[in-house]
N, C-alpha and C positions, 0 to 999 in steps of 0.2 A: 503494500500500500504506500508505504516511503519511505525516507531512510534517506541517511548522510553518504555520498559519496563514497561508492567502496563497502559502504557499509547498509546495501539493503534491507529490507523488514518485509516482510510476508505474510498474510496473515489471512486464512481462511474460513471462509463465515458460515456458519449454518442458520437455518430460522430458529433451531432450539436454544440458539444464545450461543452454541458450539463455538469454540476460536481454536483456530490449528496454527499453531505456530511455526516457522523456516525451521525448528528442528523436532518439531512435532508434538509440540509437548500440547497439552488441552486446556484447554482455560474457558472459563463460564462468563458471559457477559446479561446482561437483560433481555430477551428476544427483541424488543419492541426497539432497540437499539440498532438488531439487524436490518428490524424494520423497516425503521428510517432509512438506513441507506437505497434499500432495493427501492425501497418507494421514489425516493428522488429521483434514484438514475430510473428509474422505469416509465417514467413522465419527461424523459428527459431524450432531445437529439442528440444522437451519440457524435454524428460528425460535426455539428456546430461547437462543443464542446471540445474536441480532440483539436477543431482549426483553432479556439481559443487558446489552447493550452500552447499551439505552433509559434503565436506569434507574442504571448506573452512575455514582457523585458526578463533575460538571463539574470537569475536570481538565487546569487548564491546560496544565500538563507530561507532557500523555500523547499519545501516539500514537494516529489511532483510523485502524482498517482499514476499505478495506472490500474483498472477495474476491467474484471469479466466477469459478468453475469450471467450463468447459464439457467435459460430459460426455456419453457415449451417451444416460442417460435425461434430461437436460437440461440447463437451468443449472441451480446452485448458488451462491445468493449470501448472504454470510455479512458482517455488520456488528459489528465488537468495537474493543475499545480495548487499551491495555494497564495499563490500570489494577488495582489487586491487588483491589480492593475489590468481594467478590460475582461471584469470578470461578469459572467453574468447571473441574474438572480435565480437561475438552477444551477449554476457551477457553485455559488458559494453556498447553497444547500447542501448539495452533495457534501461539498468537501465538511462543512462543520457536520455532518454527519457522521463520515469518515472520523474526525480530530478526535467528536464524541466517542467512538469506539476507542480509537487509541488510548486517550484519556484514561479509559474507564481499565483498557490492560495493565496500565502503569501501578506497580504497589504503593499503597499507599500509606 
């Protein structure tokens, strides 16, 4: 989902709150957190969104996603950042959807 340079983050979702992590460990999140995301990105143009993410200013301190959704009528694959600049208001849904999950893996 994002991650520093070199240093990716992976992170697989289920609707039961499932999280699969890059080294496969499981972790429990709220469902309704999975929710959110699918919902965003499923209301959402996938290539209006990926051209946003194209032409978004190189930003070293930003996060950049990239989302596959597999669904009945397909994938869904959705390329964004989290950068403010030229963003639109289903990009910055998604992504604080996104943050919200990360957030919620982070020990607290």
């Amino acid at each position: 989902m994002g991650g520093l340079v070199a240093s990716p983050e992976r992170y697989d979702l289920y609707l039961d709150g499932s999280v699969v992590d890059i080294q496969g460990g499981v972790l429990k999140i709220a469902p309704q957190m999975v929710e959110a995301v699918i919902i965003a990105i499923h209301y959402t143009d996938a290539s209006t969104l990926s051209q946003e993410a194209l032409f978004a200013t190189l930003c070293n301190d930003c996060y950049y996603y990239r989302v596959t959704l597999h669904a009945k009528d397909g994938l869904k694959v959705l390329i964004l950042d989290d950068s403010p600049v030229a963003k639109s208001e289903e990009g910055k849904k998604i992504v604080k959807a996104i943050r919200n999950v990360i957030d919620a893996l982070k020990p607290h």
